[in-house]
CHARMM internal coordinates of N, CA and C (Angstrom, degrees):
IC EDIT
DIST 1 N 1 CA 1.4492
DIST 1 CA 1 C 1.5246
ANGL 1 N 1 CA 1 C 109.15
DIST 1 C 2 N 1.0327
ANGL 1 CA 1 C 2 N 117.56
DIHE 1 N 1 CA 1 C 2 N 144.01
DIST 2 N 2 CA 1.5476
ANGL 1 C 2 N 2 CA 145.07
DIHE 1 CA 1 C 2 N 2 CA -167.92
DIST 2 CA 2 C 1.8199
ANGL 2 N 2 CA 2 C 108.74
DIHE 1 C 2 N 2 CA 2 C -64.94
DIST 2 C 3 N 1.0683
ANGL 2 CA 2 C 3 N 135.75
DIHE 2 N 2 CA 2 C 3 N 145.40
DIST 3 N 3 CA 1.5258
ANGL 2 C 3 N 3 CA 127.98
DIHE 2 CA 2 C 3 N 3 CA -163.80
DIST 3 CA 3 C 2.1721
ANGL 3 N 3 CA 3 C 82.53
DIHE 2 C 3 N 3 CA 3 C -112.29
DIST 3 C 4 N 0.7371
ANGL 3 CA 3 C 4 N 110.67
DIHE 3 N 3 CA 3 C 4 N 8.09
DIST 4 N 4 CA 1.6389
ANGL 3 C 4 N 4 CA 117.02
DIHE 3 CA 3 C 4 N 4 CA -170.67
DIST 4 CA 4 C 1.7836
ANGL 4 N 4 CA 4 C 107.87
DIHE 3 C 4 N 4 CA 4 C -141.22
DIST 4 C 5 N 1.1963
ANGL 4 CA 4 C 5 N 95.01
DIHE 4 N 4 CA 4 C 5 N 144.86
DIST 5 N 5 CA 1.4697
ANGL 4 C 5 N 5 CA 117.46
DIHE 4 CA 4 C 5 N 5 CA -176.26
DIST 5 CA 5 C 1.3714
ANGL 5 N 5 CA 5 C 126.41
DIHE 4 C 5 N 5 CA 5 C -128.14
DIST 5 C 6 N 1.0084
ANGL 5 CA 5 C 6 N 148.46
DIHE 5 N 5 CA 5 C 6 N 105.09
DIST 6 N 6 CA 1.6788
ANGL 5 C 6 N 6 CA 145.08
DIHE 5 CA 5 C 6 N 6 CA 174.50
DIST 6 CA 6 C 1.8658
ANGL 6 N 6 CA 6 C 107.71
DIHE 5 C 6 N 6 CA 6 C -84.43
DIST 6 C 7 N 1.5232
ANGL 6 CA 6 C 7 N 106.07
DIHE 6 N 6 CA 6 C 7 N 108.06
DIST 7 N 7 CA 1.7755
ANGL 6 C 7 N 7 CA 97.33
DIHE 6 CA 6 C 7 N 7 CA -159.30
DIST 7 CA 7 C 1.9723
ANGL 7 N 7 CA 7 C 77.86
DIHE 6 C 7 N 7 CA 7 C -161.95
DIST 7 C 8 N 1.3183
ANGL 7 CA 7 C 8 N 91.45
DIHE 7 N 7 CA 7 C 8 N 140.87
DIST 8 N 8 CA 1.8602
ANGL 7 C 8 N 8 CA 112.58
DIHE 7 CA 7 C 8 N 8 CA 169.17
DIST 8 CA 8 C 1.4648
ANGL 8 N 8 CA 8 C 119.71
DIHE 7 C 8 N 8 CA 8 C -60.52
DIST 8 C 9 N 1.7341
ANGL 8 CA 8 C 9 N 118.68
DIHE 8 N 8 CA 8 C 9 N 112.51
DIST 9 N 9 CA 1.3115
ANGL 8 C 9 N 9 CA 103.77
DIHE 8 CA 8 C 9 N 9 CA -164.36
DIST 9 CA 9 C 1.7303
ANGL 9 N 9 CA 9 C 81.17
DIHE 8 C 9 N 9 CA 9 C -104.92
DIST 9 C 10 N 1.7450
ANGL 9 CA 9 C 10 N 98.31
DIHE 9 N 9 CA 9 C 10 N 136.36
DIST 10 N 10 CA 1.2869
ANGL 9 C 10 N 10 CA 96.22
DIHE 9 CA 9 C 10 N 10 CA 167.08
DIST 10 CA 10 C 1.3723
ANGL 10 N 10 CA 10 C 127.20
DIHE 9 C 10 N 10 CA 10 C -78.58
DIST 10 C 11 N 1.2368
ANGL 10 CA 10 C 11 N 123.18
DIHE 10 N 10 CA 10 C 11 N -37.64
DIST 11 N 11 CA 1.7328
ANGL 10 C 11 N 11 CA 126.62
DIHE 10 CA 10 C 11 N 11 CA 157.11
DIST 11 CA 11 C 1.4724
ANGL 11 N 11 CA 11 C 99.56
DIHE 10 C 11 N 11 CA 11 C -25.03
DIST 11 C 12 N 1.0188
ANGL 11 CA 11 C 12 N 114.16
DIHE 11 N 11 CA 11 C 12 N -59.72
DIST 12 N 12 CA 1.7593
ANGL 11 C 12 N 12 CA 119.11
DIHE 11 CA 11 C 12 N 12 CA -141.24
DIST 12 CA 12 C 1.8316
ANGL 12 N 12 CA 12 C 98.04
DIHE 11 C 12 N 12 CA 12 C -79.19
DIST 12 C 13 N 1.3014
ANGL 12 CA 12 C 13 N 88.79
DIHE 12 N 12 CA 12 C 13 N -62.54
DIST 13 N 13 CA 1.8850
ANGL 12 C 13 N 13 CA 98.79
DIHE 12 CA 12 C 13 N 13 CA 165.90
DIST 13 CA 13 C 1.4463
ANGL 13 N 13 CA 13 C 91.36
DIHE 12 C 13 N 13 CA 13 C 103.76
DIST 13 C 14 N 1.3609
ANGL 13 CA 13 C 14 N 118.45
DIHE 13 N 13 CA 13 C 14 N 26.75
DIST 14 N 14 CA 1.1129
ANGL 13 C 14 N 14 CA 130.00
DIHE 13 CA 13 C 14 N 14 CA 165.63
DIST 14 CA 14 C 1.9627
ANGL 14 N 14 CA 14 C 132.17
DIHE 13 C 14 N 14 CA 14 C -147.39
DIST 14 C 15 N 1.5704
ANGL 14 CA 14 C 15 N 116.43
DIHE 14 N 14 CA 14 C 15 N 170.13
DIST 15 N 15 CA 1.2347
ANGL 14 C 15 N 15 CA 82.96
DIHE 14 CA 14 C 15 N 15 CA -176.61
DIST 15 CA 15 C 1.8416
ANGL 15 N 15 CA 15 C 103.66
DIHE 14 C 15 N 15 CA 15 C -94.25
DIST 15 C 16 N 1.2346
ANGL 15 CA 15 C 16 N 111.69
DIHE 15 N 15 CA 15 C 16 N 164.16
DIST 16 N 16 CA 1.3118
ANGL 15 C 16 N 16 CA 118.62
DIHE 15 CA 15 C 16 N 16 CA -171.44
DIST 16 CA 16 C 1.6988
ANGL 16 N 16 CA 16 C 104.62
DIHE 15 C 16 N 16 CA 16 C -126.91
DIST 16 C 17 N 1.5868
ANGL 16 CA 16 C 17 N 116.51
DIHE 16 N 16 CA 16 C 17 N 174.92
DIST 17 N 17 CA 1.2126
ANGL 16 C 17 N 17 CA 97.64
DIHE 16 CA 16 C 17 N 17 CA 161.09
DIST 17 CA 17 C 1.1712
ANGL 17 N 17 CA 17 C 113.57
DIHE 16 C 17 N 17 CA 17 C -122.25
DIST 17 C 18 N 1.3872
ANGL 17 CA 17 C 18 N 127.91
DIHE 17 N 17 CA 17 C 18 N 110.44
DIST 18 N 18 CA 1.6115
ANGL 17 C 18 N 18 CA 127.25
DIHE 17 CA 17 C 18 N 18 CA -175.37
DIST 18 CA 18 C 1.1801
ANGL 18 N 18 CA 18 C 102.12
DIHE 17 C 18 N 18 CA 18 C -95.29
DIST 18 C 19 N 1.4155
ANGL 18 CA 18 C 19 N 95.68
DIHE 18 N 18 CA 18 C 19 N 162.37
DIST 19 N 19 CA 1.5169
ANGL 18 C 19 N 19 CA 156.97
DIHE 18 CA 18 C 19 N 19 CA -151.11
DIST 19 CA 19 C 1.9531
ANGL 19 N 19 CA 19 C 109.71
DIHE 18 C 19 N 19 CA 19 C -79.40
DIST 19 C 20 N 1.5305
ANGL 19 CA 19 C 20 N 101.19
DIHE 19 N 19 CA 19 C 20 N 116.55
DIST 20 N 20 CA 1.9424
ANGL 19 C 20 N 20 CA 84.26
DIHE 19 CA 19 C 20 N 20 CA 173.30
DIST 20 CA 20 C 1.7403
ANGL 20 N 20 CA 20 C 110.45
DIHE 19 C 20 N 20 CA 20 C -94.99
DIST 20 C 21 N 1.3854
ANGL 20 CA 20 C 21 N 98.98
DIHE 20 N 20 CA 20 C 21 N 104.44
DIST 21 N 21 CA 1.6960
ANGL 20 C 21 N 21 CA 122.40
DIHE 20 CA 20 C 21 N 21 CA 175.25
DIST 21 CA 21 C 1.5873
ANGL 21 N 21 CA 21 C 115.73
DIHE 20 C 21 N 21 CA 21 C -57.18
DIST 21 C 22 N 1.2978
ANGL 21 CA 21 C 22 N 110.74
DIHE 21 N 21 CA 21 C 22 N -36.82
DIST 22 N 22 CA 1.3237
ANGL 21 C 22 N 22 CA 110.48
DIHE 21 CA 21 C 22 N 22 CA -163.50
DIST 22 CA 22 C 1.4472
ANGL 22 N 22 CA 22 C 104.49
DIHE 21 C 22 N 22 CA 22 C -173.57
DIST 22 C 23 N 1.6473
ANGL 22 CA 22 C 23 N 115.36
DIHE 22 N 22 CA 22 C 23 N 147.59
DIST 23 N 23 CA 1.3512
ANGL 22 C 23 N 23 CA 105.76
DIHE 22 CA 22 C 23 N 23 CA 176.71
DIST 23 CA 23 C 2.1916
ANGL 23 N 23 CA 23 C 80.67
DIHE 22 C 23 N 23 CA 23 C -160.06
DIST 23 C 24 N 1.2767
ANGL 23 CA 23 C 24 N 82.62
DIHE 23 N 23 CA 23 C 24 N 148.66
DIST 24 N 24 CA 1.5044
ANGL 23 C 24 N 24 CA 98.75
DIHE 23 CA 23 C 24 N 24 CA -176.66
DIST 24 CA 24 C 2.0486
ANGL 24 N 24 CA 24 C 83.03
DIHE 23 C 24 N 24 CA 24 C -150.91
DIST 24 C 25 N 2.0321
ANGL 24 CA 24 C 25 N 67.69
DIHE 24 N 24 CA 24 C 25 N 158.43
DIST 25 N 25 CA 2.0803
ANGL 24 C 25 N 25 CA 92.39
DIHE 24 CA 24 C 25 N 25 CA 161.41
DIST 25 CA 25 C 1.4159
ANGL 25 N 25 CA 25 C 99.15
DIHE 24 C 25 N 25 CA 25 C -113.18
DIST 25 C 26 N 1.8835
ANGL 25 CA 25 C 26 N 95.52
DIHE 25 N 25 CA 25 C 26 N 164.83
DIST 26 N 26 CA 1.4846
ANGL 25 C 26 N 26 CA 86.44
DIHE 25 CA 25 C 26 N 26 CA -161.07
DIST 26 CA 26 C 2.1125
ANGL 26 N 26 CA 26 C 79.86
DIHE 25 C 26 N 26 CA 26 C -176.09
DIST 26 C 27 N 1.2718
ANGL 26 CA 26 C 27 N 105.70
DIHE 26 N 26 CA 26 C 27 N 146.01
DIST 27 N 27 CA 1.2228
ANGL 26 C 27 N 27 CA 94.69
DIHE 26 CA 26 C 27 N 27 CA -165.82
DIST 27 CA 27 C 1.8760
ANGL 27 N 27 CA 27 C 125.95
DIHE 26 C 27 N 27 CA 27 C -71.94
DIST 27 C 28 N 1.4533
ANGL 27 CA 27 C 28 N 97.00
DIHE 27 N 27 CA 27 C 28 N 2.74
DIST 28 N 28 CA 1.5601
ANGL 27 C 28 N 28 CA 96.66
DIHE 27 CA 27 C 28 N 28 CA 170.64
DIST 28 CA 28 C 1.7005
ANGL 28 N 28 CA 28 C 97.19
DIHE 27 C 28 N 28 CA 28 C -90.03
DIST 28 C 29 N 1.3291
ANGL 28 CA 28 C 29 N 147.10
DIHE 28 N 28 CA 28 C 29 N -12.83
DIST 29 N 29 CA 1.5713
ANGL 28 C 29 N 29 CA 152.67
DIHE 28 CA 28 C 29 N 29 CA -175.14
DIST 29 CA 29 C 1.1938
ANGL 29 N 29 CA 29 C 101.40
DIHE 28 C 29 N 29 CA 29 C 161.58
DIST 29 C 30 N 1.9595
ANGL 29 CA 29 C 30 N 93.92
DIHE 29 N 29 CA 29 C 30 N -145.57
DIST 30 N 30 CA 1.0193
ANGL 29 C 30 N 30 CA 107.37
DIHE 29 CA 29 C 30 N 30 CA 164.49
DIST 30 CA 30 C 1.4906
ANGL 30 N 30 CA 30 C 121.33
DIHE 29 C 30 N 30 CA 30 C -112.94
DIST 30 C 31 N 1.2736
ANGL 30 CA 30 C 31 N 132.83
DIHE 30 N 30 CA 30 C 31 N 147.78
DIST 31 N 31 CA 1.5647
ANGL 30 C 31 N 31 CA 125.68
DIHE 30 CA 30 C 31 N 31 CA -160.04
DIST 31 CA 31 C 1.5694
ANGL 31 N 31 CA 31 C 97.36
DIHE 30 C 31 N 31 CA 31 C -126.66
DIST 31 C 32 N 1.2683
ANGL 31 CA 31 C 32 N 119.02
DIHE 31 N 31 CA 31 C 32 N 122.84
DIST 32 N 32 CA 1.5040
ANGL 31 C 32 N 32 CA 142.21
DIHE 31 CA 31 C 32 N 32 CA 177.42
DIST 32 CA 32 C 1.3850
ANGL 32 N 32 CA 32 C 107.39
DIHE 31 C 32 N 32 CA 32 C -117.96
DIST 32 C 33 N 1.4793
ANGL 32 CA 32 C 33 N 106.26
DIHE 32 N 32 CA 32 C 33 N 139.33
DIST 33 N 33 CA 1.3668
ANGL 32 C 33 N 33 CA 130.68
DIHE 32 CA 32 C 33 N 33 CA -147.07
DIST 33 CA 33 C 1.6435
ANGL 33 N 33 CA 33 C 80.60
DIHE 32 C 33 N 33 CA 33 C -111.81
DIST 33 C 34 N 1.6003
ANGL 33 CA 33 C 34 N 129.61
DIHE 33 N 33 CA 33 C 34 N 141.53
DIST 34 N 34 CA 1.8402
ANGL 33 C 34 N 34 CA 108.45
DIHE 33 CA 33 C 34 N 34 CA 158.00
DIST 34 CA 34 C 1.7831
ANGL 34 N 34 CA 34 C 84.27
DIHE 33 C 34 N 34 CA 34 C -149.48
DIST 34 C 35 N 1.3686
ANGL 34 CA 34 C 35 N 85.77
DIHE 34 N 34 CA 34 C 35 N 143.40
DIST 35 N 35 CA 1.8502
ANGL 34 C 35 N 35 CA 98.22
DIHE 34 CA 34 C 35 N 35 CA -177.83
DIST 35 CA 35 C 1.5146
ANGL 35 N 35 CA 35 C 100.76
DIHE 34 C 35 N 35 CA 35 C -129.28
DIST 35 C 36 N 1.3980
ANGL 35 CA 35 C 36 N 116.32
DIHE 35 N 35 CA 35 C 36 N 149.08
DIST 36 N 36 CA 1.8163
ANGL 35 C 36 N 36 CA 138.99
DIHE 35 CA 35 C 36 N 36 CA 166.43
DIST 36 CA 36 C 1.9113
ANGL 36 N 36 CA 36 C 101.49
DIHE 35 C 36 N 36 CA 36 C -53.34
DIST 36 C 37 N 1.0159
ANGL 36 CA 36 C 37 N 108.37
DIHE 36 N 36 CA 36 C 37 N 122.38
DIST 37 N 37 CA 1.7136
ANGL 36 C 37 N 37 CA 107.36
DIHE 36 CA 36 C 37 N 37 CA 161.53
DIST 37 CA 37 C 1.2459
ANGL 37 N 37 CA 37 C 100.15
DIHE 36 C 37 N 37 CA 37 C -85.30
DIST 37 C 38 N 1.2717
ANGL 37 CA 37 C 38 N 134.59
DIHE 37 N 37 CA 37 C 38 N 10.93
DIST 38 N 38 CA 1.6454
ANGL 37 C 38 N 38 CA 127.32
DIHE 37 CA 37 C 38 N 38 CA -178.56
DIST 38 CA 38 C 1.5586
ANGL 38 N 38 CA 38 C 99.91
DIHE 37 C 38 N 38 CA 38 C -92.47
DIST 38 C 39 N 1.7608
ANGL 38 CA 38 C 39 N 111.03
DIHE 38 N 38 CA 38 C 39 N -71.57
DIST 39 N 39 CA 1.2634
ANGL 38 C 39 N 39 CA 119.78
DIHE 38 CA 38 C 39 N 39 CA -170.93
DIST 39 CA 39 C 1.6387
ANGL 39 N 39 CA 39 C 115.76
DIHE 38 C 39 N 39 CA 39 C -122.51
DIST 39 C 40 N 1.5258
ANGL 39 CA 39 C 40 N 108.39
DIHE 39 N 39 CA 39 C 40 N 16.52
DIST 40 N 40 CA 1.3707
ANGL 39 C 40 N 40 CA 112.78
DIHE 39 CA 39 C 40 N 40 CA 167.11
DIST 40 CA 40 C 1.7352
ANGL 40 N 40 CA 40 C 120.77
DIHE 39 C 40 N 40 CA 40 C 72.04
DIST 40 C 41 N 1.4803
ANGL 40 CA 40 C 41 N 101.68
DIHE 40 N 40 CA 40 C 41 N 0.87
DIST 41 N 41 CA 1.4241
ANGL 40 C 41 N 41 CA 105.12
DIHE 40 CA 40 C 41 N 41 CA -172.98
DIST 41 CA 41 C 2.0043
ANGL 41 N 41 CA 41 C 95.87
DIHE 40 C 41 N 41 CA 41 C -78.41
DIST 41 C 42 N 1.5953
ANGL 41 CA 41 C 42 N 98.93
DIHE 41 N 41 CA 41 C 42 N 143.92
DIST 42 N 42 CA 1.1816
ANGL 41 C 42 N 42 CA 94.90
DIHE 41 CA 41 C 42 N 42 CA 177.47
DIST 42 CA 42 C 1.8359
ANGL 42 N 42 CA 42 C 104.94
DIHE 41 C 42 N 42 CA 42 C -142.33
DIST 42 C 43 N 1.7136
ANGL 42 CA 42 C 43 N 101.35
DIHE 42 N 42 CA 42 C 43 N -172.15
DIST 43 N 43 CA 0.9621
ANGL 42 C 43 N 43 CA 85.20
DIHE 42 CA 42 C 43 N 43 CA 173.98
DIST 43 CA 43 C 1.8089
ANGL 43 N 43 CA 43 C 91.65
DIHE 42 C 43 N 43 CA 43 C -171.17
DIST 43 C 44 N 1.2751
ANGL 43 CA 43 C 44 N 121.31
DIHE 43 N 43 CA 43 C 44 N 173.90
DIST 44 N 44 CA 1.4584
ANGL 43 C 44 N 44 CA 128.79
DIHE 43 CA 43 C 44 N 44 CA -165.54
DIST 44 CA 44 C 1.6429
ANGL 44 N 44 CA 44 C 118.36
DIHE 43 C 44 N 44 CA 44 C -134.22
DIST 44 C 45 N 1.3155
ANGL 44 CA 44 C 45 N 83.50
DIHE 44 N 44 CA 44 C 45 N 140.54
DIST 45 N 45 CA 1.8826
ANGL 44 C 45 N 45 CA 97.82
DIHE 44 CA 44 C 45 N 45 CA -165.88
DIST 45 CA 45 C 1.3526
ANGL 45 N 45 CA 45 C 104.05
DIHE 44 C 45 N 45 CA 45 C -92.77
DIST 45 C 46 N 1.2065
ANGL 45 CA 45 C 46 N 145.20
DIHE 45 N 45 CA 45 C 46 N 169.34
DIST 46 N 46 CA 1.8259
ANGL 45 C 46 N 46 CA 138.16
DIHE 45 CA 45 C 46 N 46 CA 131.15
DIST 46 CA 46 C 1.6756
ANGL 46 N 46 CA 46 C 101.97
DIHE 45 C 46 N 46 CA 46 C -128.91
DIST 46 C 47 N 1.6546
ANGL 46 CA 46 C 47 N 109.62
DIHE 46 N 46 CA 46 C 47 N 105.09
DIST 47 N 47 CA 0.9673
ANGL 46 C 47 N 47 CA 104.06
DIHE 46 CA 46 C 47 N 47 CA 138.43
DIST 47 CA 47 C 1.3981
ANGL 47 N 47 CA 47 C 83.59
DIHE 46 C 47 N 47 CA 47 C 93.04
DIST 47 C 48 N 1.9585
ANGL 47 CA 47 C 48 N 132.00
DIHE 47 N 47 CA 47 C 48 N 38.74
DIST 48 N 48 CA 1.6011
ANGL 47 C 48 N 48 CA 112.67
DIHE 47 CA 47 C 48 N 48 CA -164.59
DIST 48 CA 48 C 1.2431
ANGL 48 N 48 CA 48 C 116.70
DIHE 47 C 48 N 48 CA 48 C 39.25
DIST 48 C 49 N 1.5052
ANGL 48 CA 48 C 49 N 129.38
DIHE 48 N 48 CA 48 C 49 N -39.49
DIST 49 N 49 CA 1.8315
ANGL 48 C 49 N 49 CA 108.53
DIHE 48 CA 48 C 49 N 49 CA -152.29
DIST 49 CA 49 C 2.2089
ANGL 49 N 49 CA 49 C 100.36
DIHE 48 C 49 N 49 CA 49 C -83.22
DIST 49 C 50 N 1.2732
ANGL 49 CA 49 C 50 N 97.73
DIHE 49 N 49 CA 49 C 50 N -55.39
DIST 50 N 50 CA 1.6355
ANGL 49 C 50 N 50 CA 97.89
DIHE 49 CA 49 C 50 N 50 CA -172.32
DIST 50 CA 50 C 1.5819
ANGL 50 N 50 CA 50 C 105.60
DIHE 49 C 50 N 50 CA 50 C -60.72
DIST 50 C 51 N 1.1238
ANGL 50 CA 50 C 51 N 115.23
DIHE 50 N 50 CA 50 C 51 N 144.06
DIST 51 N 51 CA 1.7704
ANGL 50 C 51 N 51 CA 105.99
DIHE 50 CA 50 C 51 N 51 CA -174.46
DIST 51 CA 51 C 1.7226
ANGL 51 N 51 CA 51 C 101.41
DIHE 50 C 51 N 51 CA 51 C -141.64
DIST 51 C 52 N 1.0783
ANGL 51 CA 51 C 52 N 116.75
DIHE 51 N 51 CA 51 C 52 N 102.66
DIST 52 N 52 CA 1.8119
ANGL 51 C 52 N 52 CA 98.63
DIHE 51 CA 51 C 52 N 52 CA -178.16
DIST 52 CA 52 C 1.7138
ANGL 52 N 52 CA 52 C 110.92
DIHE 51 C 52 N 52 CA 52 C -87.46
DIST 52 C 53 N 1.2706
ANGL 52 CA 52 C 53 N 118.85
DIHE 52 N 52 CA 52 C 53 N 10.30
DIST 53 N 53 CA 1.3143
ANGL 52 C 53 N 53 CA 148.29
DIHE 52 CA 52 C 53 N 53 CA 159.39
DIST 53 CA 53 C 1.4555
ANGL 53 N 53 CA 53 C 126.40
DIHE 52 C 53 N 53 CA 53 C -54.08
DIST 53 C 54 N 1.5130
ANGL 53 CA 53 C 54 N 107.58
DIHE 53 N 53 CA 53 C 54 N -45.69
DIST 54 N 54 CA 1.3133
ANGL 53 C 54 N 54 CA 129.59
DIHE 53 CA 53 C 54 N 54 CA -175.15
DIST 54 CA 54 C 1.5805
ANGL 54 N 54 CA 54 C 99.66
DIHE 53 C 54 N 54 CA 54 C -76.38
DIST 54 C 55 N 1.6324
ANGL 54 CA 54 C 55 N 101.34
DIHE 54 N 54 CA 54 C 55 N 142.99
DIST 55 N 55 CA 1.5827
ANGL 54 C 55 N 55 CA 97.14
DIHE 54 CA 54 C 55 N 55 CA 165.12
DIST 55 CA 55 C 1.4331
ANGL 55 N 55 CA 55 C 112.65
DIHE 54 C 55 N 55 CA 55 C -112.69
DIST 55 C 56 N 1.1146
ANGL 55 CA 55 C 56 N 128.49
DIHE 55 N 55 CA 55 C 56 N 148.95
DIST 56 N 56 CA 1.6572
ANGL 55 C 56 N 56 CA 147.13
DIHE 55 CA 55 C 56 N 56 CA -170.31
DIST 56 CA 56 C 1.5409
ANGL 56 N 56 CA 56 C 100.21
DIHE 55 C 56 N 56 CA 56 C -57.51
END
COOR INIT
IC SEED 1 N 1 CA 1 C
IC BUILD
């Protein structure tokens, strides 16, 4: 997995390429942490499918 991300920062109002902060296993996958080096807003994956990134 990639230490870089291309993903829509909403702070920024643009897309950026964040940062992989953290990644652990855990029994739903694996859950990766990725944050903005611009304005620090971040957000966490498990496994690609859960995204707290995505908006409704």
């Amino acid at each position: 997995m990639s230490l870089e991300l291309e993903h829509y920062c909403p702070e920024c109002e643009e897309y950026r390429n964040f940062w992989k902060v953290a990644s652990t296993t855990m029994h739903l996958g694996t859950k990766v942490k990725w944050h903005c080096p611009e304005c620090d807003y971040g957000f966490v994956r498990i496994n690609g499918e859960v995204d707290t990134g995505q908006t409704a």
